[in-house]
NURONU-282204 format. One record per residue: x, y, z of N, C-alpha, C in turn; residue in one letter. Coordinates in Angstrom, 3 decimals, padded with zeros to 6 digits. Layout:
# NURONU-282204
rec nc1:X; nc2:Y; nc3:Z; cac1:X; cac2:Y; cac3:Z; cc1:X; cc2:Y; cc3:Z; rest:A
...
This chain:
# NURONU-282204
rec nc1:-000.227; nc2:-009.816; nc3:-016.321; cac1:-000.249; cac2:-009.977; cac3:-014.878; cc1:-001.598; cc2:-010.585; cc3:-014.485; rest:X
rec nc1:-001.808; nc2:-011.451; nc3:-013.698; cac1:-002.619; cac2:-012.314; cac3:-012.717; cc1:-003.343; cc2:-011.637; cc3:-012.166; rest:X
rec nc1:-004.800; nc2:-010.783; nc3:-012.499; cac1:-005.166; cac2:-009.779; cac3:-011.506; cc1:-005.673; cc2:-010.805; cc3:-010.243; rest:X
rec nc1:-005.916; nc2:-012.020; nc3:-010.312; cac1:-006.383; cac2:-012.728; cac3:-008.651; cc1:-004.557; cc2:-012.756; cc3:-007.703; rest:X
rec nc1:-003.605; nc2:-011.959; nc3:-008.243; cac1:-002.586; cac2:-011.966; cac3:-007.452; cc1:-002.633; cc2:-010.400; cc3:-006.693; rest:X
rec nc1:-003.352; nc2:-009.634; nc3:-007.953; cac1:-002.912; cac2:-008.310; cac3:-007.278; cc1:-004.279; cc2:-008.182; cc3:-006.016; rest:X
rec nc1:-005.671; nc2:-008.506; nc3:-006.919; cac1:-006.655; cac2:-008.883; cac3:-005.143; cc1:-006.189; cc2:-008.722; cc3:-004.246; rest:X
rec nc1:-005.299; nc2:-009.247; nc3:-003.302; cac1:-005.130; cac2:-009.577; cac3:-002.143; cc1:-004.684; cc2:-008.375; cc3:-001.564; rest:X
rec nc1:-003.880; nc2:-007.385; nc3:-002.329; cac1:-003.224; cac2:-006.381; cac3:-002.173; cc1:-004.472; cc2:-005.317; cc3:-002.065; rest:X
rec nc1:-005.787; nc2:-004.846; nc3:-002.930; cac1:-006.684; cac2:-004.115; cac3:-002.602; cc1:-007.336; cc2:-004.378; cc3:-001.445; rest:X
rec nc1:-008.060; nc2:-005.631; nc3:-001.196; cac1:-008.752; cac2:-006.343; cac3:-000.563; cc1:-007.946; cc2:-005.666; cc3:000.904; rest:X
rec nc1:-006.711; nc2:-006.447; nc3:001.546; cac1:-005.981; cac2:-006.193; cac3:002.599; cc1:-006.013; cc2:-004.836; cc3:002.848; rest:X
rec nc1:-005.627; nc2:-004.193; nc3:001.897; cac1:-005.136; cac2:-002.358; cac3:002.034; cc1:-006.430; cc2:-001.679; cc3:002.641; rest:X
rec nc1:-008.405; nc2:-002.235; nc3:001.520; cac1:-009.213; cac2:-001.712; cac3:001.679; cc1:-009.748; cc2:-002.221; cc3:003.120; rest:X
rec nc1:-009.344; nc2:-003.079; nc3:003.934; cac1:-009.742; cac2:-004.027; cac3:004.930; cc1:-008.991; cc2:-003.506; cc3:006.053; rest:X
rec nc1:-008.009; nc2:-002.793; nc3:006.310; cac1:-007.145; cac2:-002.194; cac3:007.459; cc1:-007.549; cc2:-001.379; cc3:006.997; rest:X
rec nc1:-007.444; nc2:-000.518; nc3:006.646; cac1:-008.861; cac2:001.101; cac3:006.384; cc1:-009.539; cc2:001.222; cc3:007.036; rest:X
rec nc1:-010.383; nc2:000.573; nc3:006.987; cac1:-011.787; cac2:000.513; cac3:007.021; cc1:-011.959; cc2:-000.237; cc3:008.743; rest:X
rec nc1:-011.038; nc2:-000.829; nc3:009.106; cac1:-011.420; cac2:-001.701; cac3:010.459; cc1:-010.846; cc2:-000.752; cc3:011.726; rest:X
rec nc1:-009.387; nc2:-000.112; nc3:010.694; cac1:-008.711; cac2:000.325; cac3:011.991; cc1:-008.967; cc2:001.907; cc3:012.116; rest:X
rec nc1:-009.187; nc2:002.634; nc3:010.980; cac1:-009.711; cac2:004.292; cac3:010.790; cc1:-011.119; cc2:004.039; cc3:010.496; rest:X
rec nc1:-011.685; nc2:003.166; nc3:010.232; cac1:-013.585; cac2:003.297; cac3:009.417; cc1:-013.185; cc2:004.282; cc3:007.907; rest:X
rec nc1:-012.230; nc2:004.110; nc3:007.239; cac1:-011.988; cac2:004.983; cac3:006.211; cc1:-012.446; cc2:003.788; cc3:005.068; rest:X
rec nc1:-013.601; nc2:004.774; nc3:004.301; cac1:-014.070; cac2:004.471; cac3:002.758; cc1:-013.421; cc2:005.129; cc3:001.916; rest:X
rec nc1:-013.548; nc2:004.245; nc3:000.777; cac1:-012.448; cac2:004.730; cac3:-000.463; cc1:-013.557; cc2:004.077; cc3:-001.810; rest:X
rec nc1:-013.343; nc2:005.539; nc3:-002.689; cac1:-013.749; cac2:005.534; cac3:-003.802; cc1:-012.754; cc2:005.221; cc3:-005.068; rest:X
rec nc1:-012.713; nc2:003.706; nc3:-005.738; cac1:-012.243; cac2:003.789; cac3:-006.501; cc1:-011.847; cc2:004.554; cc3:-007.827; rest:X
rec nc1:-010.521; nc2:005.264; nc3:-008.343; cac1:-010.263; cac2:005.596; cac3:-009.619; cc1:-010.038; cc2:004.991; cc3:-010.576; rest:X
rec nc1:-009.678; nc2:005.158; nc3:-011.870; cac1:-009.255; cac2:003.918; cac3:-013.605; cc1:-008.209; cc2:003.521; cc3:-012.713; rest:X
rec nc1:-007.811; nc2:002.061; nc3:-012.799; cac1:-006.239; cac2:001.781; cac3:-012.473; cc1:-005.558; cc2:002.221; cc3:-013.611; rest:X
rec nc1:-004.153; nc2:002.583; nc3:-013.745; cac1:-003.625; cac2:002.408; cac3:-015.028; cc1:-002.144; cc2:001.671; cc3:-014.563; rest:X
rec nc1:-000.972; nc2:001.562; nc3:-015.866; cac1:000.214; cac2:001.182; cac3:-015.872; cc1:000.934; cc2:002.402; cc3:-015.440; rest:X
rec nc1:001.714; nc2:002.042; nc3:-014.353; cac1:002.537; cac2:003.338; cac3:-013.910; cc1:003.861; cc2:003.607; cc3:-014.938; rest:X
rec nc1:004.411; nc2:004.582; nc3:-015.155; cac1:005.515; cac2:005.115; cac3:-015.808; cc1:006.486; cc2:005.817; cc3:-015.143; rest:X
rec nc1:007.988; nc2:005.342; nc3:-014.807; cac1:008.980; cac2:005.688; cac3:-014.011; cc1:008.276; cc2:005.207; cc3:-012.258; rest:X
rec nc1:009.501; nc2:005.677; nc3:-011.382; cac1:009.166; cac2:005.229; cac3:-010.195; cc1:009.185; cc2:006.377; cc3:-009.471; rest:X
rec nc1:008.631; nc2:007.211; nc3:-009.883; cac1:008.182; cac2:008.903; cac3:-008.657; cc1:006.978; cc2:008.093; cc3:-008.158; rest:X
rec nc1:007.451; nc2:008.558; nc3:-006.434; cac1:005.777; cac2:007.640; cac3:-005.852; cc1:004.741; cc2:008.518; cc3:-006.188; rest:X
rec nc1:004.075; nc2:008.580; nc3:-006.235; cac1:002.582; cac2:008.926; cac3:-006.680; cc1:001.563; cc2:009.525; cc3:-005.356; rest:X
rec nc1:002.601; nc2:009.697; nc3:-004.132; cac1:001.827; cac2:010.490; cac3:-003.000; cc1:003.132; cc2:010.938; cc3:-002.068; rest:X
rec nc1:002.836; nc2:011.442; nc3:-000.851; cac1:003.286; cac2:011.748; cac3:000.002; cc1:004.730; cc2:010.775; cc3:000.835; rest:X
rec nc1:003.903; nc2:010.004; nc3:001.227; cac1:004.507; cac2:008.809; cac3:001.906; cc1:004.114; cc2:007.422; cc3:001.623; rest:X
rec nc1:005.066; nc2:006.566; nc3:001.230; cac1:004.640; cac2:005.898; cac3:001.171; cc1:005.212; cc2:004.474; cc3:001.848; rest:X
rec nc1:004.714; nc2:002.931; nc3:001.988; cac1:004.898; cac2:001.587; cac3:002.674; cc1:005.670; cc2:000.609; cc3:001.633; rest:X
rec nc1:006.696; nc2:000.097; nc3:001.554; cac1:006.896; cac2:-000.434; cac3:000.130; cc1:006.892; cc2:-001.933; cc3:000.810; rest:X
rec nc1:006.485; nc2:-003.036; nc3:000.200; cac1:006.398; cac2:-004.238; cac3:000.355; cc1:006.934; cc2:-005.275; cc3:-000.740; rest:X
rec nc1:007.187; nc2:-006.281; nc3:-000.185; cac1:008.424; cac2:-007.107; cac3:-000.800; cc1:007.598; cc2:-008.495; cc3:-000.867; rest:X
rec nc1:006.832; nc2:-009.432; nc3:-001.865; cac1:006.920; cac2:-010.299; cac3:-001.848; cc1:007.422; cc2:-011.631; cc3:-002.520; rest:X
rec nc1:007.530; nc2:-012.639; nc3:-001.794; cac1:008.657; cac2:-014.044; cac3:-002.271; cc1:008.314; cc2:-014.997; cc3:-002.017; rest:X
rec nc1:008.394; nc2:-015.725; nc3:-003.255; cac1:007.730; cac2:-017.089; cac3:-002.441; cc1:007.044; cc2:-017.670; cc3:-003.941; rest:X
rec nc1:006.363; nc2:-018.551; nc3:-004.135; cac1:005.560; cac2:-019.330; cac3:-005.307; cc1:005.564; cc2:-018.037; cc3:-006.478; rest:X
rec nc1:005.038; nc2:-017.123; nc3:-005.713; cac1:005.067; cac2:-015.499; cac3:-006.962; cc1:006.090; cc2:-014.487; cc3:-005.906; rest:X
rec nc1:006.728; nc2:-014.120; nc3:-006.644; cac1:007.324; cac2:-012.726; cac3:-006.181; cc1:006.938; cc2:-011.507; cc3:-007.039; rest:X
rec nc1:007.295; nc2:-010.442; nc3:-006.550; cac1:007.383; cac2:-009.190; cac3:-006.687; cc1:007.126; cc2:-008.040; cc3:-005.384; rest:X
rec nc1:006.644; nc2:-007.023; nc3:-005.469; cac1:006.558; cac2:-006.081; cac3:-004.598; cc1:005.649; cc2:-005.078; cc3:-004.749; rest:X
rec nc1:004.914; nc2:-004.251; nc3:-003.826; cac1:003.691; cac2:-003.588; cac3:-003.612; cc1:004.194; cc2:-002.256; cc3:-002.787; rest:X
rec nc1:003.317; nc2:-000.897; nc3:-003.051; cac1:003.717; cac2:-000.062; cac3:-002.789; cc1:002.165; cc2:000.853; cc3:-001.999; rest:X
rec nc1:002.086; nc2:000.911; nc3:-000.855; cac1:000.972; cac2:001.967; cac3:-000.438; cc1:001.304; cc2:003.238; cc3:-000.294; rest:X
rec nc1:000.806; nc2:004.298; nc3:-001.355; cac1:001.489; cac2:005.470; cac3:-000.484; cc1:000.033; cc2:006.514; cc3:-000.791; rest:X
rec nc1:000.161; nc2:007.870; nc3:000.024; cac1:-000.807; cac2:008.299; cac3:000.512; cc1:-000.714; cc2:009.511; cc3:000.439; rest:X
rec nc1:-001.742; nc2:010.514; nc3:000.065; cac1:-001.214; cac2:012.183; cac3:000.411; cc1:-001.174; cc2:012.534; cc3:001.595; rest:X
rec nc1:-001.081; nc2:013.836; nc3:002.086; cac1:-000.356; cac2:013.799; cac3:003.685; cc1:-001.761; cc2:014.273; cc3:004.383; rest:X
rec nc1:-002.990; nc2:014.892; nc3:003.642; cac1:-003.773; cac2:014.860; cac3:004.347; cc1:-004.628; cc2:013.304; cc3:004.238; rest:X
rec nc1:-004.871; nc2:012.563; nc3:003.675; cac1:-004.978; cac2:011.795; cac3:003.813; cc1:-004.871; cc2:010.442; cc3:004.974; rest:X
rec nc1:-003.208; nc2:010.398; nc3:005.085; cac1:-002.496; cac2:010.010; cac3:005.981; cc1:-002.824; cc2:010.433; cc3:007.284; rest:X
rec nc1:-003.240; nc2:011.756; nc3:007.249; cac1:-003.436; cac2:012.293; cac3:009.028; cc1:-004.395; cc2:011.905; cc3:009.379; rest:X
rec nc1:-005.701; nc2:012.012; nc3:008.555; cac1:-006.979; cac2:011.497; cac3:008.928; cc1:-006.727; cc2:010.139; cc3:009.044; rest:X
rec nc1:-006.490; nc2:009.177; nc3:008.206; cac1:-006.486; cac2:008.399; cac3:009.215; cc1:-005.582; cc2:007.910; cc3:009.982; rest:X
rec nc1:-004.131; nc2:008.658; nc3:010.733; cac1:-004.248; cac2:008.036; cac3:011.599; cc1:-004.231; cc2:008.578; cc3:012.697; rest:X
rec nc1:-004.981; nc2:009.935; nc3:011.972; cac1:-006.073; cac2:010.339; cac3:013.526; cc1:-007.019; cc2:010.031; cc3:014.260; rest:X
rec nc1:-007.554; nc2:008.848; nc3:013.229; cac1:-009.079; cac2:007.879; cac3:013.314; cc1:-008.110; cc2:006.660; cc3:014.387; rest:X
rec nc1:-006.873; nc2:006.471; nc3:013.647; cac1:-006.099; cac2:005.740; cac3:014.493; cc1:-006.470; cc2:005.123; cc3:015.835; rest:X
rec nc1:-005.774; nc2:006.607; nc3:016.219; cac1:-004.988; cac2:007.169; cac3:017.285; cc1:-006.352; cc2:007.693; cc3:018.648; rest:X
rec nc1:-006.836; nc2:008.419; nc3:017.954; cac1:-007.727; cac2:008.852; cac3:018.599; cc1:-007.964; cc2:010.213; cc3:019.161; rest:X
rec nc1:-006.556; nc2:011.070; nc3:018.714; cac1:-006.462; cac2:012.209; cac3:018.665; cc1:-006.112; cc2:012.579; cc3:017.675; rest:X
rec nc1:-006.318; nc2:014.002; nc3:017.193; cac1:-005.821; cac2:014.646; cac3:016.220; cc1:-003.886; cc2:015.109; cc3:015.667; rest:X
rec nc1:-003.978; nc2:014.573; nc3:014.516; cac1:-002.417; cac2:014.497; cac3:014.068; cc1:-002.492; cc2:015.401; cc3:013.157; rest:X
rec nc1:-001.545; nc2:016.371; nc3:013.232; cac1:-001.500; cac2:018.200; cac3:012.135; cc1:-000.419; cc2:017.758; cc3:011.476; rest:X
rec nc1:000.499; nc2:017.226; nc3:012.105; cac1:001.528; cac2:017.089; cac3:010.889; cc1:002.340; cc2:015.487; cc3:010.624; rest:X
rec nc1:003.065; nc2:015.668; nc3:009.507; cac1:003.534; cac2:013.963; cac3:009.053; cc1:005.051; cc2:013.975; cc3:009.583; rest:X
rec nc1:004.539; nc2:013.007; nc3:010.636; cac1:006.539; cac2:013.180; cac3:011.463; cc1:006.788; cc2:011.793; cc3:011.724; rest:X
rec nc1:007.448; nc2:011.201; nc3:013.013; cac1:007.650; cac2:010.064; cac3:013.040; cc1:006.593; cc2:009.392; cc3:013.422; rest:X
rec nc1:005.423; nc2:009.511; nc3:014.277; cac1:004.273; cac2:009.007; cac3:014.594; cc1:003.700; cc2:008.175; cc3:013.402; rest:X
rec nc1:003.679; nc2:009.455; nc3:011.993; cac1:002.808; cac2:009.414; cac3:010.646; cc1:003.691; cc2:007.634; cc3:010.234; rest:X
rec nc1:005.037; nc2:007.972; nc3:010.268; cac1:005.973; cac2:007.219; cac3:009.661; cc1:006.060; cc2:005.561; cc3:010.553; rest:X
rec nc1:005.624; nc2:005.863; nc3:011.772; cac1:005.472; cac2:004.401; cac3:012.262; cc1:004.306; cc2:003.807; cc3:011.942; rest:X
rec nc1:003.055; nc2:004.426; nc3:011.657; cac1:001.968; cac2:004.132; cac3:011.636; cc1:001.730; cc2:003.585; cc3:010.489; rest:X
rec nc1:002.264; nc2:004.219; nc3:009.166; cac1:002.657; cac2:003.766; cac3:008.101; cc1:003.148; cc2:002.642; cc3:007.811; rest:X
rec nc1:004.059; nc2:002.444; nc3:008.699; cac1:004.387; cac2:001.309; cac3:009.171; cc1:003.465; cc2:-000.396; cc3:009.117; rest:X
rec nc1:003.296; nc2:000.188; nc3:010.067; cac1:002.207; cac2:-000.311; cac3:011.031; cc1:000.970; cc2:-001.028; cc3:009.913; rest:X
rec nc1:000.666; nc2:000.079; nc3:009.531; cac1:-000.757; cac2:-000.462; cac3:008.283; cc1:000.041; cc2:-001.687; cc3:007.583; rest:X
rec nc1:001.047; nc2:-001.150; nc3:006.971; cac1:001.801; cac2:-002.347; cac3:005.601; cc1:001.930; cc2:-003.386; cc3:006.538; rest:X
rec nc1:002.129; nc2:-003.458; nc3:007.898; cac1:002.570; cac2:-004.973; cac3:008.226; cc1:001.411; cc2:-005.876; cc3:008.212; rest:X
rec nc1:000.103; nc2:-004.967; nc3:008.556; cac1:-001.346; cac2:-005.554; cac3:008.895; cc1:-001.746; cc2:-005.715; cc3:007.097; rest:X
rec nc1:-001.243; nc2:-004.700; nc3:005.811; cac1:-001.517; cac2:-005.623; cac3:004.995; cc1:-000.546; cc2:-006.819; cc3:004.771; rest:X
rec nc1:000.323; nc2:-006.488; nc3:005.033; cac1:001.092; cac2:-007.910; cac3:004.345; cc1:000.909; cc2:-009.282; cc3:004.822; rest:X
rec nc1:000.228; nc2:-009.104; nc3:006.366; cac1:-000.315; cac2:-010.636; cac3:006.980; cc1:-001.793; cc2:-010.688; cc3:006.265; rest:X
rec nc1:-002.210; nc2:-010.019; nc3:006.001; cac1:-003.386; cac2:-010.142; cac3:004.946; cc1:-003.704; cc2:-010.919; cc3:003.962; rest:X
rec nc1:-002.622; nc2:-010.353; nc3:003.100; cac1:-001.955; cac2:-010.581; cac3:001.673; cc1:-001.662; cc2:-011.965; cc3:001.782; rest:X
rec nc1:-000.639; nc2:-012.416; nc3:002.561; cac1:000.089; cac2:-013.400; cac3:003.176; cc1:-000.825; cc2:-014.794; cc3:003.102; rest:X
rec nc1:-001.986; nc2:-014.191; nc3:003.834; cac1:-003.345; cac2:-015.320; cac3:004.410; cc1:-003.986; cc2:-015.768; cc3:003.414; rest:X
rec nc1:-004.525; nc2:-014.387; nc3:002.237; cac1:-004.964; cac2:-014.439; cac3:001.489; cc1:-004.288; cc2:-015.444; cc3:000.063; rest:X
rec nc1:-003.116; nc2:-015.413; nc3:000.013; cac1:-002.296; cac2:-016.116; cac3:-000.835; cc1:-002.193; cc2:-017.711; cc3:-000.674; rest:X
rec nc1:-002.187; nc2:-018.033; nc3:000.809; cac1:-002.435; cac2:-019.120; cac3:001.253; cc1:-003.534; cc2:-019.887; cc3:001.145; rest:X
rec nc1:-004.634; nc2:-019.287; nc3:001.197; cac1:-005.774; cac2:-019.460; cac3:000.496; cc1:-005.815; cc2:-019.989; cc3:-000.904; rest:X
rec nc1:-005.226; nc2:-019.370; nc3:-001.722; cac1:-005.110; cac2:-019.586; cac3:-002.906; cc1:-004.061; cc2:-020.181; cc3:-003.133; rest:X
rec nc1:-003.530; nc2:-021.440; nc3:-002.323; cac1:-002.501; cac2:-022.658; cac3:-002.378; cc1:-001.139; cc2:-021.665; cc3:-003.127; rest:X
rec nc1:-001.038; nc2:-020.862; nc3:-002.613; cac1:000.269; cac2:-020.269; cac3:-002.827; cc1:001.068; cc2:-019.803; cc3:-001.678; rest:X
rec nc1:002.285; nc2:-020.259; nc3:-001.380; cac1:003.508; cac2:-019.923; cac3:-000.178; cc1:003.947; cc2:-019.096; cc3:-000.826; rest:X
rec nc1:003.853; nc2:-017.911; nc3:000.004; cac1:004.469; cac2:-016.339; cac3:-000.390; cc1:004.858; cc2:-015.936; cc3:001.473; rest:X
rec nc1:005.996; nc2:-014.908; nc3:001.443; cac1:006.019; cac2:-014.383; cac3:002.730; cc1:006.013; cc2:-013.231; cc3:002.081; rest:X
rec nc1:005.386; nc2:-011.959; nc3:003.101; cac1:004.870; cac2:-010.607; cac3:002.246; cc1:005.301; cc2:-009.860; cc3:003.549; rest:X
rec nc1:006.831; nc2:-008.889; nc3:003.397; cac1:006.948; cac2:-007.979; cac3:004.112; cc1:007.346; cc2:-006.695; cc3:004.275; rest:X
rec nc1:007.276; nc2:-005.607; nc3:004.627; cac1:007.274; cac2:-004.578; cac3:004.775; cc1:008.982; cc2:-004.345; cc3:004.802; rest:X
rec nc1:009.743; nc2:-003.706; nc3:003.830; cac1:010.412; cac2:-003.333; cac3:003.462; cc1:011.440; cc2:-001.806; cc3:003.756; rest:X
rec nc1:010.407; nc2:-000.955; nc3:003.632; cac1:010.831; cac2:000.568; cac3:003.753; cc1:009.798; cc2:001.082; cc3:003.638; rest:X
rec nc1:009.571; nc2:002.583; nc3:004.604; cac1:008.545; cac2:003.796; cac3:004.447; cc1:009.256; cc2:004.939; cc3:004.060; rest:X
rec nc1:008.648; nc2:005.313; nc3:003.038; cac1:009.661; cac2:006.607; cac3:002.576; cc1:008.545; cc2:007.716; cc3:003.031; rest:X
rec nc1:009.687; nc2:008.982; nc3:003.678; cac1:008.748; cac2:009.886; cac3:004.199; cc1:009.182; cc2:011.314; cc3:003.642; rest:X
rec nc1:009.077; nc2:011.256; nc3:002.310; cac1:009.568; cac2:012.370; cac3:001.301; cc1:009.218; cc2:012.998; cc3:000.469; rest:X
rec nc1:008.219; nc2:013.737; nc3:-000.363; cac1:007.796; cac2:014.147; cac3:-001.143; cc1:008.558; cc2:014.050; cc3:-002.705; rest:X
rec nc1:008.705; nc2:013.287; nc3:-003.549; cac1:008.946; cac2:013.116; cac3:-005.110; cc1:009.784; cc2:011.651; cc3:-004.553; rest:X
rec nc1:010.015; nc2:010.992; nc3:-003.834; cac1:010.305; cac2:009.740; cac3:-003.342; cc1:010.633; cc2:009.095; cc3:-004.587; rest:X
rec nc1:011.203; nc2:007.879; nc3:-004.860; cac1:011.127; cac2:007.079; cac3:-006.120; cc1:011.042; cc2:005.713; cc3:-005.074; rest:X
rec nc1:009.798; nc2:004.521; nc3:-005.812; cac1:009.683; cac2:003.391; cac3:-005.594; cc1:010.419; cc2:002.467; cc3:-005.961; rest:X
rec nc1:011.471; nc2:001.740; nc3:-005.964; cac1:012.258; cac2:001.013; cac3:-006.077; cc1:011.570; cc2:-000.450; cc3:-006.187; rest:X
rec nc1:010.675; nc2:-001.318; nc3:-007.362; cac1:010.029; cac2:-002.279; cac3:-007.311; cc1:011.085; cc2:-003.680; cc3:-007.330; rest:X
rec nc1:010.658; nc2:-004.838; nc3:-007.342; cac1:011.190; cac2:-006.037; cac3:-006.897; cc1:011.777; cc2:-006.196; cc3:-007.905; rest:X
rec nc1:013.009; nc2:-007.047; nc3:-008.076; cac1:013.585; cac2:-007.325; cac3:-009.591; cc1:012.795; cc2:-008.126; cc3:-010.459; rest:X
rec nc1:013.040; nc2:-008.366; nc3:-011.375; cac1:011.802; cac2:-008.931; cac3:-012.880; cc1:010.161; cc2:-008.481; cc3:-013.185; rest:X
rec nc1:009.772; nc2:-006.964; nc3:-011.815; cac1:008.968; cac2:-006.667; cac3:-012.122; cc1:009.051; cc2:-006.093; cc3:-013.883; rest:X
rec nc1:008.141; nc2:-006.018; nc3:-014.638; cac1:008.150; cac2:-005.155; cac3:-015.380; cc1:007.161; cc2:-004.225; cc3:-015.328; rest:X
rec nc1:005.966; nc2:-004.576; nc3:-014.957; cac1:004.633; cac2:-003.458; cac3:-014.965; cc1:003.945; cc2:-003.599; cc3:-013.567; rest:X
rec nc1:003.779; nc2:-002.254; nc3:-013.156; cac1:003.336; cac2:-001.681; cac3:-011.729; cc1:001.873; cc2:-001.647; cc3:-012.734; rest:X
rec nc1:001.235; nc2:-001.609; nc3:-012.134; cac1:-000.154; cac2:-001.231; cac3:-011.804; cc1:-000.653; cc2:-000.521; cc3:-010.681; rest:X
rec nc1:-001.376; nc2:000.608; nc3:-011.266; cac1:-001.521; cac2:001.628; cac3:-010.011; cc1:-002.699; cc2:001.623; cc3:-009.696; rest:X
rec nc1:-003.362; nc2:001.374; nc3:-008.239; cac1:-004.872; cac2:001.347; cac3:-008.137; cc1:-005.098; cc2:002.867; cc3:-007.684; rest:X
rec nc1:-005.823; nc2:003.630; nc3:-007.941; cac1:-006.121; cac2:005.230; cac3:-007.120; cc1:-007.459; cc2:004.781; cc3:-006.829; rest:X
rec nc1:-007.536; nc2:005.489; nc3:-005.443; cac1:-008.431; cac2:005.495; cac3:-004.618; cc1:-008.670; cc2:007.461; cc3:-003.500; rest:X
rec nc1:-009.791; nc2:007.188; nc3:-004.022; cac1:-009.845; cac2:008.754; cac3:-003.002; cc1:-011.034; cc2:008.953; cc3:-001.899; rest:X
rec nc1:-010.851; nc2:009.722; nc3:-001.171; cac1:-011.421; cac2:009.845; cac3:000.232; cc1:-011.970; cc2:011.425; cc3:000.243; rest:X
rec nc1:-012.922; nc2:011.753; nc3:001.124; cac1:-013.027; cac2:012.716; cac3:001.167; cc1:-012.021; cc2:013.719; cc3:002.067; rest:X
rec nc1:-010.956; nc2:012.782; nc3:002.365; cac1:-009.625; cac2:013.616; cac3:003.150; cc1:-008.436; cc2:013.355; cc3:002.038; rest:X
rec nc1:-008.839; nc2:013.106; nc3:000.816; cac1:-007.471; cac2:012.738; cac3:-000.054; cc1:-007.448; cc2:011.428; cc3:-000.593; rest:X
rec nc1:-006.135; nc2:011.097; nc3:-001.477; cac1:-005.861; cac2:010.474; cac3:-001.925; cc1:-005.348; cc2:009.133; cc3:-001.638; rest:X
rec nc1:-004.947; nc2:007.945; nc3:-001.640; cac1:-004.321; cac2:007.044; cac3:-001.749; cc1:-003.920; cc2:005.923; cc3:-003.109; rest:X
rec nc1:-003.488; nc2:005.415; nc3:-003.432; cac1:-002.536; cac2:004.430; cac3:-004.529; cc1:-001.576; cc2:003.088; cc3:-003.755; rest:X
rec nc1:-002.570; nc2:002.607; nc3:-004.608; cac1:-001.589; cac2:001.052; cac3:-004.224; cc1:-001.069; cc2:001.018; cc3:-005.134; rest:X
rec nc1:000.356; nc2:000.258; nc3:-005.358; cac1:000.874; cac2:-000.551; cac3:-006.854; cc1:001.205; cc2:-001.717; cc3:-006.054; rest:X
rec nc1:001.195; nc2:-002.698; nc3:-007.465; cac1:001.438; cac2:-003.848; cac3:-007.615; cc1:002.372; cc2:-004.417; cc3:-008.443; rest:X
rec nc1:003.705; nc2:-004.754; nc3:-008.402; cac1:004.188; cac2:-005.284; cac3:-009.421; cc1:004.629; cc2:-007.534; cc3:-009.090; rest:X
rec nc1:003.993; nc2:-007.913; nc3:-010.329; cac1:004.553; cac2:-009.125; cac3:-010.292; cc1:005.813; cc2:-009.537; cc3:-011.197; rest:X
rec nc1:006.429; nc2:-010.368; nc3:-010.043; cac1:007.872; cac2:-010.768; cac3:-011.530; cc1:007.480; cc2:-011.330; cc3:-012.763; rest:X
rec nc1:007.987; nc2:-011.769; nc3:-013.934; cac1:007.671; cac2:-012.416; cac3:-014.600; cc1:008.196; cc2:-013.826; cc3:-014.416; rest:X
């Protein structure tokens, strides 16, 4: 896999963080993911097509998730309901025009969009067809966890 494909996907994810909550993130080892149990709480699944395809996955633990989008919001959020689940939302679309820009940049036509938010605990990620290997980025906060994956087709 192309790691200047998966870039765009940290870069974007760490860039709506940080602009729209002020949330810092400490990178973990990436590794190769095994089976498709999401790897947090809730998560954003993203679909991209175009010069490269495949699909990207943000998902988040639930304290995690509240902080920021209590940083959001501007009030305090106790629990993960539909608010959590639009907002969720919400982030993946701001990465995927990211991603999107960023790809363009790099003389590649891709459209990158937000797919499904699963709001379930043991969830399974459903990646793009001809992915074969996810790559999982972990990242942690002092409110929790987050994980991007990345899968490109072959």
């Amino acid at each position: 896999m192309d790691v200047s494909f998966v870039n765009p996907f940290i870069e974007g994810t760490l860039y709506i963080l940080d602009t729209t909550a002020a949330l810092k993130v400490k990178p973990d080892p990436p590794f190769v993911k095994k089976g498709d149990e999401a790897l947090g709480d809730i998560s954003g699944v993203l679909k991209m097509e175009g010069d490269i395809s495949g699909s990207a996955a943000v998902s988040f633990s639930g304290t995690s998730i509240l902080y920021i989008v209590s940083a959001m919001f501007g009030e305090e959020m106790t629990e993960v309901n539909e608010e959590i689940y639009d907002a969720v939302g919400e982030i993946c679309n701001m990465i995927a025009g990211h991603v999107t820009t960023k790809m363009t940049e790099m003389e590649k036509s891709v459209k990158v969009k937000l797919v499904k938010v699963h709001l379930d605990q043991g969830h399974a990620i459903a990646h793009a067809d001809g992915v074969e290997d996810v790559i999982v980025l972990p990242f942690r906060t002092t409110m929790g966890k987050l994980m991007i994956e990345v899968g490109i087709a072959a």
